[in-house]
N, C-alpha and C positions, 0 to 999 in steps of 0.2 A: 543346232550345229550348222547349218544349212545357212542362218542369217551370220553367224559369225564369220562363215567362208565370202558371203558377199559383202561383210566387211571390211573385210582384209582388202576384194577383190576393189571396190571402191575407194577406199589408201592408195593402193596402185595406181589407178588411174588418174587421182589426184594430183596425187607427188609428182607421178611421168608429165602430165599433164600442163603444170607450174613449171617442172625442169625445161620444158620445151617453147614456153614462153618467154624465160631466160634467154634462150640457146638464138629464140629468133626476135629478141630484143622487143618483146612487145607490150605494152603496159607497164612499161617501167617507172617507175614514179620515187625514185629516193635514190640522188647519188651519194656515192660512198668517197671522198679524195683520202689521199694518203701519199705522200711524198709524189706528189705531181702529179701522180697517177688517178685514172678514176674508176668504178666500176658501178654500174646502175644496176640496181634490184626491185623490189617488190617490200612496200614499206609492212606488207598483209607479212612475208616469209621473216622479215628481222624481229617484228615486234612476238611473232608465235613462237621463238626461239629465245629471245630473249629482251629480257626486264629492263636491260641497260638502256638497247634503244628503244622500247615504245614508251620508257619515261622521256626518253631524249626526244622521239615523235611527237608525242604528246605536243608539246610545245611551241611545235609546228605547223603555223598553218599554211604554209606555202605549196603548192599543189604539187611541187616536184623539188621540195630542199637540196641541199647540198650540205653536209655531213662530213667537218675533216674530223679524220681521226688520227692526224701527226703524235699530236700530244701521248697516245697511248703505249707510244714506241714500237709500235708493227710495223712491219715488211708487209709493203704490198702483196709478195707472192703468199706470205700466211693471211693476209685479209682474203687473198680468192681463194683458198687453205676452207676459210674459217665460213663462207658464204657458200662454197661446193657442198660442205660439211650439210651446212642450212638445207641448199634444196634437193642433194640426194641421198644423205643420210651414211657418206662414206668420205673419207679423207683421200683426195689425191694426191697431195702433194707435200709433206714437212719433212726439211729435213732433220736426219737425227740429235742433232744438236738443238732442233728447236722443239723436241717435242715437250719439256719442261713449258718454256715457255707457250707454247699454243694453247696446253693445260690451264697455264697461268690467265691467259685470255678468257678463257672460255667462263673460269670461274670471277673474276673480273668484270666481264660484261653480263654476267649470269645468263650465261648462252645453258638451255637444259639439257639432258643428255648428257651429262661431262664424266658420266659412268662407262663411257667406251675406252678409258683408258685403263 
Protein backbone atom coordinates (compact mmCIF):
# COMPACT_ATOMS: atom_id res chain seq x y z
CA UNK A 1 0.00 0.00 0.00
CA UNK A 2 2.79 2.15 1.06
CA UNK A 3 4.46 2.01 -2.63
CA UNK A 4 1.27 2.70 -4.35
CA UNK A 5 0.86 6.10 -2.08
CA UNK A 6 4.44 7.15 -3.40
CA UNK A 7 2.91 6.49 -6.59
CA UNK A 8 0.49 8.49 -6.85
CA UNK A 9 2.67 10.98 -4.78
CA UNK A 10 5.32 10.88 -7.63
CA UNK A 11 2.30 11.55 -10.54
CA UNK A 12 1.96 14.59 -8.63
CA UNK A 13 5.09 15.96 -8.75
CA UNK A 14 5.42 15.08 -12.15
CA UNK A 15 2.32 16.56 -13.85
CA UNK A 16 2.93 19.93 -11.32
CA UNK A 17 6.18 19.72 -12.32
CA UNK A 18 5.63 19.74 -16.49
CA UNK A 19 2.65 22.21 -15.75
CA UNK A 20 5.16 24.74 -14.53
CA UNK A 21 7.51 24.31 -17.25
CA UNK A 22 4.66 25.21 -19.42
CA UNK A 23 3.73 28.25 -17.21
CA UNK A 24 7.44 29.56 -17.43
CA UNK A 25 7.91 28.72 -20.91
CA UNK A 26 10.86 26.38 -20.68
CA UNK A 27 11.88 23.64 -22.80
CA UNK A 28 9.58 24.15 -25.18
CA UNK A 29 10.18 22.37 -28.23
CA UNK A 30 6.85 22.04 -30.78
CA UNK A 31 4.73 24.97 -31.87
CA UNK A 32 1.16 24.47 -32.17
CA UNK A 33 -0.31 27.57 -35.00
CA UNK A 34 -3.91 27.71 -35.57
CA UNK A 35 -5.61 30.86 -37.18
CA UNK A 36 -2.59 33.08 -36.67
CA UNK A 37 -2.26 32.28 -33.36
CA UNK A 38 0.52 30.24 -31.79
CA UNK A 39 1.08 28.13 -28.72
CA UNK A 40 4.37 26.23 -27.70
CA UNK A 41 4.36 23.01 -25.79
CA UNK A 42 6.31 19.94 -25.04
CA UNK A 43 6.49 17.48 -27.98
CA UNK A 44 7.29 14.57 -24.70
CA UNK A 45 3.02 15.88 -23.26
CA UNK A 46 1.32 15.83 -27.22
CA UNK A 47 2.65 12.53 -28.31
CA UNK A 48 1.78 10.71 -24.32
CA UNK A 49 -1.74 11.95 -25.04
CA UNK A 50 -2.20 11.34 -28.29
CA UNK A 51 -1.57 8.92 -31.48
CA UNK A 52 -2.62 11.81 -33.93
CA UNK A 53 0.48 13.89 -33.24
CA UNK A 54 3.44 11.63 -32.43
CA UNK A 55 2.43 9.99 -35.85
CA UNK A 56 2.56 13.64 -37.00
CA UNK A 57 6.04 14.08 -34.67
CA UNK A 58 7.31 11.30 -35.95
CA UNK A 59 8.11 12.75 -39.18
CA UNK A 60 9.68 15.44 -37.73
CA UNK A 61 13.02 16.13 -37.48
CA UNK A 62 13.40 19.60 -36.88
CA UNK A 63 14.35 20.27 -33.36
CA UNK A 64 11.56 22.82 -32.66
CA UNK A 65 8.65 22.26 -35.72
CA UNK A 66 5.87 24.09 -36.27
CA UNK A 67 2.53 22.29 -36.56
CA UNK A 68 -0.57 24.24 -38.22
CA UNK A 69 -3.63 22.77 -37.44
CA UNK A 70 -6.01 25.29 -39.49
CA UNK A 71 -7.19 22.39 -41.51
CA UNK A 72 -8.88 20.78 -38.44
CA UNK A 73 -11.42 23.54 -37.91
CA UNK A 74 -10.42 24.39 -34.15
CA UNK A 75 -10.72 27.67 -32.37
CA UNK A 76 -7.51 28.56 -30.97
CA UNK A 77 -9.31 29.01 -27.55
CA UNK A 78 -10.33 25.00 -27.74
CA UNK A 79 -6.74 24.28 -28.88
CA UNK A 80 -5.54 25.78 -25.31
CA UNK A 81 -9.09 24.05 -24.27
CA UNK A 82 -7.44 20.82 -25.45
CA UNK A 83 -3.49 21.42 -24.41
CA UNK A 84 -4.73 22.63 -20.59
CA UNK A 85 -6.67 19.43 -20.85
CA UNK A 86 -3.05 17.56 -21.77
CA UNK A 87 -0.96 19.05 -18.86
CA UNK A 88 -3.50 19.22 -15.98
CA UNK A 89 -5.78 16.73 -16.54
CA UNK A 90 -8.85 19.26 -16.27
CA UNK A 91 -10.77 21.44 -18.81
CA UNK A 92 -10.82 25.25 -18.34
CA UNK A 93 -12.42 26.49 -20.72
CA UNK A 94 -15.28 25.14 -23.58
CA UNK A 95 -17.97 26.53 -24.19
CA UNK A 96 -21.32 24.87 -24.08
CA UNK A 97 -22.01 24.86 -27.56
CA UNK A 98 -18.67 23.45 -28.10
CA UNK A 99 -18.61 20.74 -25.96
CA UNK A 100 -19.77 18.08 -28.89
CA UNK A 101 -17.22 19.23 -30.89
CA UNK A 102 -14.01 19.19 -28.43
CA UNK A 103 -15.38 15.46 -27.93
CA UNK A 104 -15.23 15.44 -31.51
CA UNK A 105 -11.45 16.54 -31.40
CA UNK A 106 -10.22 14.59 -28.82
CA UNK A 107 -11.60 11.33 -30.64
CA UNK A 108 -10.18 12.76 -33.87
CA UNK A 109 -6.70 13.22 -32.91
CA UNK A 110 -6.94 10.17 -30.49
CA UNK A 111 -6.22 12.43 -27.59
CA UNK A 112 -6.71 9.41 -24.53
CA UNK A 113 -8.93 9.90 -21.73
CA UNK A 114 -11.91 10.87 -23.95
CA UNK A 115 -13.98 9.00 -20.96
CA UNK A 116 -14.27 12.41 -19.06
CA UNK A 117 -17.19 13.04 -20.85
Amino acid sequence: MKMLEGLHHHQSVLFSNIGQLLEKKRFLDVMLTCHNEAIMVHKLVLVAYSRYFDAVLLGHADRCPVINIDSTGIEFETLRAVISFMYKGIIDYVRERDINYFFNYFVFHQILNTNIF
